[in-house]
FIVO-625929 format. One record per atom (N, C-alpha, C): x, y, z; residue in three letters. Coordinates in steps of 0.001 Angstrom, whole numbers, plus 500000, padded with zeros to 6 digits. Example, Ala and Ser with C-alpha at 12.3 -4.5 7.8 and 13.67 -1.06 7.14 Angstrom:
513190494310507800ALA 512300495500507800ALA 513200496700507800ALA 512850497750507080SER 513670498940507140SER 512900500030507870SER 
! end
This chain:
445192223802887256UNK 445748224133885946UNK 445858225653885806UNK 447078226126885298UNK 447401227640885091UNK 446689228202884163UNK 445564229138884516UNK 444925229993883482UNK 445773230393882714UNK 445540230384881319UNK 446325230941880151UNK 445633232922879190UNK 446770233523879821UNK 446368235093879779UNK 445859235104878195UNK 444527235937877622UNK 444184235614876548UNK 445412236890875971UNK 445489237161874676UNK 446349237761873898UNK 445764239150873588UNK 446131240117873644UNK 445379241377873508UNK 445363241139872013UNK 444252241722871555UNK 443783241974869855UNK 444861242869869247UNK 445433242659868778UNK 446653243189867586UNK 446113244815866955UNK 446842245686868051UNK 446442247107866977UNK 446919247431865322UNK 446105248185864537UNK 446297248030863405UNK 447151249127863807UNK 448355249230862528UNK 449809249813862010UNK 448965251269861606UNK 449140252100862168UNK 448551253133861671UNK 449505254377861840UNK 450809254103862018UNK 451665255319861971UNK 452805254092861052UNK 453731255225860214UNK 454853254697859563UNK 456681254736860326UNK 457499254140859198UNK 458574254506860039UNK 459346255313859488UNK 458663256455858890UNK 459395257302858477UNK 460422258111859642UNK 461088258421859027UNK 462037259010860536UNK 461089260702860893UNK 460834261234861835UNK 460166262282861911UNK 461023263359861807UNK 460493264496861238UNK 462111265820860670UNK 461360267105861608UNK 460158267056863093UNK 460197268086863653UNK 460821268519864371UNK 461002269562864792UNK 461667269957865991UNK 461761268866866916UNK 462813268588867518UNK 462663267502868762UNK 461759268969869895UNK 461011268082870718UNK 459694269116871401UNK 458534269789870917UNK 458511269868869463UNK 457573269991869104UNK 456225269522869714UNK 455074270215869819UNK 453886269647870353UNK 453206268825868728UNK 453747268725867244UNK 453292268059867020UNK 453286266765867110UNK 454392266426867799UNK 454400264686868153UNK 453550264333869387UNK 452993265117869891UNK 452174264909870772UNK 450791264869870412UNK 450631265860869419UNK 449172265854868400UNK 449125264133867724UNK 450427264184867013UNK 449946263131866119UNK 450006261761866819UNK 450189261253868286UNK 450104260478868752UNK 448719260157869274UNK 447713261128869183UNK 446461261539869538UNK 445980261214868726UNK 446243261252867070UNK 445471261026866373UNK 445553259700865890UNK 447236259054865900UNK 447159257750866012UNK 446522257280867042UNK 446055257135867965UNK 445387256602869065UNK 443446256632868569UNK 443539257442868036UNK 441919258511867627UNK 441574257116866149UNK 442539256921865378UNK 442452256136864326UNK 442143254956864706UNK 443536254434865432UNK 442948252968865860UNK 442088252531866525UNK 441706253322867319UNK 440102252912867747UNK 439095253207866681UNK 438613253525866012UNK 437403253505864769UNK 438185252870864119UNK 439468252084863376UNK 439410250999863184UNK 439270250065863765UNK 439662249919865237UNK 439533248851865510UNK 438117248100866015UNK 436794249485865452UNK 436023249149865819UNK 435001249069864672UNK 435614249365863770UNK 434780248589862373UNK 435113249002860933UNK 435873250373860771UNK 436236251181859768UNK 437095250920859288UNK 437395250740857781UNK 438871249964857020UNK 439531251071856984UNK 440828250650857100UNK 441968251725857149UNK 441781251985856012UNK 441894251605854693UNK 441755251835853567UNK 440903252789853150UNK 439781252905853692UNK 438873254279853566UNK 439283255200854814UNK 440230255790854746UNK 440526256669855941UNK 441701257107854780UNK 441420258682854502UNK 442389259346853170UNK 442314260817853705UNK 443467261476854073UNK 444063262190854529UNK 444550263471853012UNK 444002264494853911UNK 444838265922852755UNK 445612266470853608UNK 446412267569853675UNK 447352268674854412UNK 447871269335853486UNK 448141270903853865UNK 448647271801853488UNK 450199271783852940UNK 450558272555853399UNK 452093273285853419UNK 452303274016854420UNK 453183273699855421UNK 453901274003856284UNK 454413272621857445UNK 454912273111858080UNK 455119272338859633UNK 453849271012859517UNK 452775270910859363UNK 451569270269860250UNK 451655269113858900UNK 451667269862857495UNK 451936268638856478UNK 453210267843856280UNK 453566267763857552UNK 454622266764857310UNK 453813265255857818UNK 452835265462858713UNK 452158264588859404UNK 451594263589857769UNK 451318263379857109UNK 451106262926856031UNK 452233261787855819UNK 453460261811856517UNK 454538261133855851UNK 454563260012857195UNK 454142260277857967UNK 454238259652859446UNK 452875258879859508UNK 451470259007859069UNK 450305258046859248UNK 450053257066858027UNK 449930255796858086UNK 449692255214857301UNK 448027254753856793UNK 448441256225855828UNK 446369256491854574UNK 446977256930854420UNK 446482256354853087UNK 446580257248851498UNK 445905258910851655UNK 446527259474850498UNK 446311260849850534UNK 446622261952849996UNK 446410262983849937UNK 447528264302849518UNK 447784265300849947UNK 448808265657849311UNK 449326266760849515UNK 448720267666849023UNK 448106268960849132UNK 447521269896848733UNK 448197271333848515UNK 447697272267847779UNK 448003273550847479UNK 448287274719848987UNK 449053275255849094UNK 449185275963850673UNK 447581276767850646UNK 446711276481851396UNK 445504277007852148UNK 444276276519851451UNK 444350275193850743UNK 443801275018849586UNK 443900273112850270UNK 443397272878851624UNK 443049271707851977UNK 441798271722851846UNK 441197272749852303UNK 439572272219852739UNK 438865272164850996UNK 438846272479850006UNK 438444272337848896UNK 439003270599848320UNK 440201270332848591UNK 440840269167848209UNK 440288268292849002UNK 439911268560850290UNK 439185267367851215UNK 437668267052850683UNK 436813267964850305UNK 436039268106849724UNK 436063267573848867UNK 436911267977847723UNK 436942266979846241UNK 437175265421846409UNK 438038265356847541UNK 437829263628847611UNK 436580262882848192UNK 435639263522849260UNK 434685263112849688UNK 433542263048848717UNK 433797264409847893UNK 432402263826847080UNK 432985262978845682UNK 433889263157845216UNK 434694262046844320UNK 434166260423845402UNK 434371260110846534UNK 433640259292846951UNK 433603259608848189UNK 432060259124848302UNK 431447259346849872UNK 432006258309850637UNK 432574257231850463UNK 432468256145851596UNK 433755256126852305UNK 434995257469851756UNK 435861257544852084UNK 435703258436853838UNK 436792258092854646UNK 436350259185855706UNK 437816259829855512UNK 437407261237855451UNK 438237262593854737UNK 439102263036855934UNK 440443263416855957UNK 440923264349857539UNK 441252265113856630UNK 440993266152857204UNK 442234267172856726UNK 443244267440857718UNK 444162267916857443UNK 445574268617858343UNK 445549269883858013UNK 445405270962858860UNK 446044272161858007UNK 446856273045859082UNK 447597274077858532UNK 448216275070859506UNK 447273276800859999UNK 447449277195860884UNK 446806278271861144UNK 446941279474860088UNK 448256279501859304UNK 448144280252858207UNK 447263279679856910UNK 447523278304856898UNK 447157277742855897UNK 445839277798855954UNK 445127277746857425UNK 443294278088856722UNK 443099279151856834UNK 443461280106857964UNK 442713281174858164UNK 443505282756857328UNK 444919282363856538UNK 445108283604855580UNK 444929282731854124UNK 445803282131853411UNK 445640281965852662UNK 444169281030852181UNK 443529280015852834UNK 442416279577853057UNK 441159280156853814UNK 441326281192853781UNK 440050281725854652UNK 438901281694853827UNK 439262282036852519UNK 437448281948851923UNK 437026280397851781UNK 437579279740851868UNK 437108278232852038UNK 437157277820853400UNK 437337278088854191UNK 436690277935855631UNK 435240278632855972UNK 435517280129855787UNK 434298280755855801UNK 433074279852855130UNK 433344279221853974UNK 432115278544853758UNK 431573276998853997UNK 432543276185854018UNK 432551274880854622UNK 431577274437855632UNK 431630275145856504UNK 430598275766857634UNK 429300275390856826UNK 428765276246855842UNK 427313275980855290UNK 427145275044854639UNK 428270274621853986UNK 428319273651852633UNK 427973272109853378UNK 428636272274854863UNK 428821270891855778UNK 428997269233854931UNK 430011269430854252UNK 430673268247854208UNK 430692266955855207UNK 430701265856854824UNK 430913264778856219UNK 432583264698856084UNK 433317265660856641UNK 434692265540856642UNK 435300266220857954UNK 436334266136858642UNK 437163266441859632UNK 438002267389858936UNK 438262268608859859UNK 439428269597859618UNK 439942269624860428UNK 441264269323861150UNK 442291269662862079UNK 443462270459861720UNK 443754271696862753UNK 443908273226862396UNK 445029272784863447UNK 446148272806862543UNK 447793273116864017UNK 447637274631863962UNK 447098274871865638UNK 447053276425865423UNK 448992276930866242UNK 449432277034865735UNK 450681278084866311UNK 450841278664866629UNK 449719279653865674UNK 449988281272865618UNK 451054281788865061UNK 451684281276863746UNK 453114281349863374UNK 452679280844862009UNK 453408281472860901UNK 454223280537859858UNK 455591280405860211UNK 455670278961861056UNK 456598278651861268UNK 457531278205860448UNK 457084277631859628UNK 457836276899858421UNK 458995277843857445UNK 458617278691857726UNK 459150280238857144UNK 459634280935857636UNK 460116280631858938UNK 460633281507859657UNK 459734282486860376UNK 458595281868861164UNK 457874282642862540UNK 456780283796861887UNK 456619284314860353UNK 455732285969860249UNK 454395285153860986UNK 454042286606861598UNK 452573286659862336UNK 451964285821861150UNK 450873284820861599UNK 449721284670860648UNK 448185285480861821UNK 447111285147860858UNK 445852286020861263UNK 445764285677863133UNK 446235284487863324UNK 445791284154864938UNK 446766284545865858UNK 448091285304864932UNK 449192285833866366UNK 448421286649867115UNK 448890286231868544UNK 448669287407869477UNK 449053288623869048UNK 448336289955869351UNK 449005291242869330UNK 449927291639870173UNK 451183292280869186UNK 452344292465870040UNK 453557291099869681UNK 452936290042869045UNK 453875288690868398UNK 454966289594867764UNK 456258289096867809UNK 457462289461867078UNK 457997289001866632UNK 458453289112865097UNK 459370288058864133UNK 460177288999863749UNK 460743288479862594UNK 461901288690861794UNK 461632289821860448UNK 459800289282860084UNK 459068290177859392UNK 458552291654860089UNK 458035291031861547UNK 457612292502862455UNK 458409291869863674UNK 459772293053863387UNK 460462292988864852UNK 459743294210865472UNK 458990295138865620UNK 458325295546866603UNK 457063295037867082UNK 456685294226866180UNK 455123293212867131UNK 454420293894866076UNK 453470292458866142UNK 452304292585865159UNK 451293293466865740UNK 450792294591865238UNK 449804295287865527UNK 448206295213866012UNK 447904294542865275UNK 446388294143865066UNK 446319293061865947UNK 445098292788866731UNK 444190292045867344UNK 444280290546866626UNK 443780289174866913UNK 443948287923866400UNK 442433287853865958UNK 442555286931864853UNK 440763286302864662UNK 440521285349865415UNK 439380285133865811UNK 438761284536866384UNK 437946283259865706UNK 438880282228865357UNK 438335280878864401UNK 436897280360864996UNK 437037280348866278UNK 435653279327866994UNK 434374280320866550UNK 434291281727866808UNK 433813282792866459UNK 433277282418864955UNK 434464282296864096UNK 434090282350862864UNK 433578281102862223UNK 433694280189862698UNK 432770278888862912UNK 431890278725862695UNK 431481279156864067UNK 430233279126864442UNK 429179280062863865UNK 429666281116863055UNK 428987281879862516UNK 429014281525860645UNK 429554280476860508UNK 429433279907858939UNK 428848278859858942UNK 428023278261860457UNK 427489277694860088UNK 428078276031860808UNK 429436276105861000UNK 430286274828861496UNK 429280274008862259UNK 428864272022862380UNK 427956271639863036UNK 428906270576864098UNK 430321270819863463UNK 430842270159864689UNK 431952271404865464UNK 432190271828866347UNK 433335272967866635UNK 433939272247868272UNK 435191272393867847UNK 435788271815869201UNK 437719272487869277UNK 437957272787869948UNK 439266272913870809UNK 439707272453871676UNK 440989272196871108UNK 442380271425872168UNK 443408271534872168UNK 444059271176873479UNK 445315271403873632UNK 446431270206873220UNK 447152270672872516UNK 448051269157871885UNK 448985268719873173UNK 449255269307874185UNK 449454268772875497UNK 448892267773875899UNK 447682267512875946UNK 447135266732876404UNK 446195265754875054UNK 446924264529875189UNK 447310263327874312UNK 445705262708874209UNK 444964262172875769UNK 444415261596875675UNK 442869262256875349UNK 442896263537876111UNK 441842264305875540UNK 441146264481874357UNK 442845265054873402UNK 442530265704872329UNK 442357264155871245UNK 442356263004871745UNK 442666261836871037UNK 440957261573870746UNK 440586261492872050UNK 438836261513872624UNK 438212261941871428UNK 438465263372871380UNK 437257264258870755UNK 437964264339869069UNK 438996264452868590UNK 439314263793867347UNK 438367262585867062UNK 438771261526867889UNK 437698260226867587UNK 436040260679867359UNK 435951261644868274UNK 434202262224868306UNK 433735262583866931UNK 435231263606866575UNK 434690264453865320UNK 434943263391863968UNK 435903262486864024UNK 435392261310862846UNK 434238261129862782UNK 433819260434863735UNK 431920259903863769UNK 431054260639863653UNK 431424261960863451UNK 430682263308863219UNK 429606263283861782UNK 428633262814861644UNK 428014262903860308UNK 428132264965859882UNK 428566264935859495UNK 428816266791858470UNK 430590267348859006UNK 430709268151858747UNK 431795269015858671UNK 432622269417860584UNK 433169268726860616UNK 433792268852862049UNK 435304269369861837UNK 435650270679862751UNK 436465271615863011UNK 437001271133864321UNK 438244270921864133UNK 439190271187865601UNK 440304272007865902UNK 440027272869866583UNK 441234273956866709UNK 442369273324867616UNK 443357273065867389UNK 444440272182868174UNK 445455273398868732UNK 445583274005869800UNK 446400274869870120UNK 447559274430870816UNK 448489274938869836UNK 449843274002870564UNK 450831275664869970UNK 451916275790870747UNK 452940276513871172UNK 453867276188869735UNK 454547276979868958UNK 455681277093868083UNK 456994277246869308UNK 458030275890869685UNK 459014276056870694UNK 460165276687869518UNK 460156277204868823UNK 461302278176868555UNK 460661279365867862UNK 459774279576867229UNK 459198280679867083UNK 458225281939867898UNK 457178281002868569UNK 456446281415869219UNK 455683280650870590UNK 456806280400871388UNK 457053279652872795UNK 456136280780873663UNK 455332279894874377UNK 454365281136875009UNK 454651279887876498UNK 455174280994877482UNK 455136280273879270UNK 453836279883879829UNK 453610278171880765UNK 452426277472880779UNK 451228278016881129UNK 451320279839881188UNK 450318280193881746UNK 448692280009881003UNK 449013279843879823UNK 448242279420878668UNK 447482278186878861UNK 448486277252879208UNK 447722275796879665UNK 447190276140880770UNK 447296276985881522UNK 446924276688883170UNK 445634277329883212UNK 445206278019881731UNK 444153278966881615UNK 443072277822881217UNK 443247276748880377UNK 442444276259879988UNK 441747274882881018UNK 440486275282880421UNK 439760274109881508UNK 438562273339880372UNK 438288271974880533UNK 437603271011880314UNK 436389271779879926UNK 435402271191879015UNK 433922271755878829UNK 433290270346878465UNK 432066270021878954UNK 431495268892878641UNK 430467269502877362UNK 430245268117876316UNK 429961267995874805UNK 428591268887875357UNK 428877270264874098UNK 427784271311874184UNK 427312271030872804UNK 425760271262873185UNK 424676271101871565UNK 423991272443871721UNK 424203273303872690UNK 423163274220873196UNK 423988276071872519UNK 423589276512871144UNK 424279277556870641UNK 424317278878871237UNK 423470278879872259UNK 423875280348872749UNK 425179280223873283UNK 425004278964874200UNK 426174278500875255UNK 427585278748874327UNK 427094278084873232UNK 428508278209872461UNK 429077279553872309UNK 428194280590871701UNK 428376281496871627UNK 429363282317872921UNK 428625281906873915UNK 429130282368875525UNK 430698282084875664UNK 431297280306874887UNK 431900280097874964UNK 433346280655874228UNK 432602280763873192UNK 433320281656872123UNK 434282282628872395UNK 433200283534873596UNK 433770285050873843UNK 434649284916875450UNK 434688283646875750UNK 435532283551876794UNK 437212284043876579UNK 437621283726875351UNK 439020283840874539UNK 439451284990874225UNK 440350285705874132UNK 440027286974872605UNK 441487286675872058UNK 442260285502872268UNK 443304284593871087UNK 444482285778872129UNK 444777286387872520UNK 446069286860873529UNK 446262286560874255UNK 447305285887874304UNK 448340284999875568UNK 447401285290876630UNK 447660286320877334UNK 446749286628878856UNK 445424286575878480UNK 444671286637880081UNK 443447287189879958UNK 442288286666879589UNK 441263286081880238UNK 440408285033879992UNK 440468283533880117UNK 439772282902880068UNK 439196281689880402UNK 439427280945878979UNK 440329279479879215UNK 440122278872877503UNK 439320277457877563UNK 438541277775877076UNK 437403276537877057UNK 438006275149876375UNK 438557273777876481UNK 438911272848875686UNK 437621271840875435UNK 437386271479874399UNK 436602270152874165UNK 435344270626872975UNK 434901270008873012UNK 433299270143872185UNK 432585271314872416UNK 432968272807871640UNK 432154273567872321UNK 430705273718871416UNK 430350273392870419UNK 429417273353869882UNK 429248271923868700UNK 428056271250868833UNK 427915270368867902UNK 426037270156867549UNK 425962269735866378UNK 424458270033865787UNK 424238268789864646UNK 422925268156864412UNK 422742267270863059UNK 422043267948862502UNK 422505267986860700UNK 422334268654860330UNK 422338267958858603UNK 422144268223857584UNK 421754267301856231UNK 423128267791855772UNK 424095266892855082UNK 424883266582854673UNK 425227267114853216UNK 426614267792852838UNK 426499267885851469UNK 426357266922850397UNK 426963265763850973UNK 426544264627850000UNK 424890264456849714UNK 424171264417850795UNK 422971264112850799UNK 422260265291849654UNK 422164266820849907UNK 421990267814849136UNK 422352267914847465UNK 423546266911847509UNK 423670266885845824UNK 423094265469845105UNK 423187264678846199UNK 422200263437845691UNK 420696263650845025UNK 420425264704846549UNK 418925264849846001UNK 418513265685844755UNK 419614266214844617UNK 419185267054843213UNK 418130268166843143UNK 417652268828844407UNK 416801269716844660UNK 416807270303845707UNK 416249271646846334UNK 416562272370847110UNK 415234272089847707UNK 415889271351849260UNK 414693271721850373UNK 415210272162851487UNK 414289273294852643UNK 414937273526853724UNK 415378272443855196UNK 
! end
């Protein structure tokens, strides 16, 4: 008698059919296929889609909002990580993403990153880093390389880039990780990691602007794998491998620092200050 092949388990619908309006090549369709992949596994392994509620900015990266199916919002330009916040503690049982753009946290959102870090929320931040306000036509934001050229600075941006993992790790961040939106299955991995993350998990997603700020694969060819680090000097070490300019140095991808640590929910429950 012919064995009968059992039926694979039915993935849950977790992207829409909205028609997508990025750039054709964009690396965000490569991000957000990562994160659809990142979703359906923690649903399909116990988590209701229904508690999975999504914020994003303004630019390029909040369009991703129209393409995953969770509820959610739209937020103020640099003004996600406060809105992700307000929904988590409005309710805890929700699990929070944020979306944001590299301008959107680190210029106009920078004083709410800087502190997030201490505050440690149980919420996810994912950072389309560019290095561009692309959405606007390419001006440097804080993470262009020096020497970047737009339309705002056609002789190149002057100043040096910040250093997000840097600034992380020094506010305190208990989950910190970087990736390349090239690579689908990786960055899908450690997305999934930083859901299950009890406190505040950061992912720097470094992906290329292909009409603004197209950088040649030497960038990818720089970066190499790091296995899940808990150990903070190391991080630190890891940190300073980068200094955010195209050339020059070593780019660490994956988990470069992670820590347990008491929760902001937990801290306002208790209604009192202990160390």
């Amino acid at each position: 008698m012919k064995k009968q092949k059992q039926a694979k388990p039915k993935m849950p619908a977790v992207g829409t059919k909205n028609a997508i309006t990025w750039c054709p090549g964009c690396t965000n369709f490569m991000l957000l296929e990562a994160v659809k992949k990142a979703l359906a596994k923690v649903i399909a392994e116990g988590t209701r889609q229904e508690d999975i509620t999504i914020a994003t900015g303004i630019g390029c990266h909040g369009k991703i909002f129209d393409y995953l199916n969770a509820s959610g919002i739209y937020a103020l330009h640099g003004r996600v990580i406060p809105t992700a916040i307000g929904v988590k503690i409005g309710n805890p049982k929700l699990n929070v993403i944020g979306f944001a753009g590299d301008g959107d946290t680190y210029a106009e959102g920078m004083e709410h990153f800087i502190h997030v870090g201490r505050l440690n929320p149980d919420m996810t931040l994912i950072v389309h880093d560019n290095r561009a306000f692309s959405l606007t036509t390419g001006q440097s934001s804080p993470a262009s390389q020096q020497c970047y050229k737009s339309k705002a600075q056609p002789f190149g941006e002057p100043n040096k880039p910040i250093n997000p993992i840097k600034l992380a790790l020094a506010s305190g961040a208990s989950f910190i990780a970087r990736v390349n939106a090239r690579d689908i299955e990786h960055t899908s991995q450690i997305i999934e990691k930083a859901i299950k993350h009890k406190g505040f998990s950061f992912i720097e997603v470094l992906q290329e602007c292909i009409i603004f700020n197209p950088y040649p694969d030497s960038m990818d060819k720089a970066m190499y794998k790091i296995q899940d680090n808990k150990d903070r000097k190391k991080a630190e070490d890891l940190a300073d491998e980068w200094n955010y300019n195209i050339a020059g140095g070593k780019i660490p991808i994956g988990i470069i620092y992670q820590e347990e640590k008491r929760i902001l929910e937990e801290k306002l429950e208790e209604k009192r200050c202990k160390d």
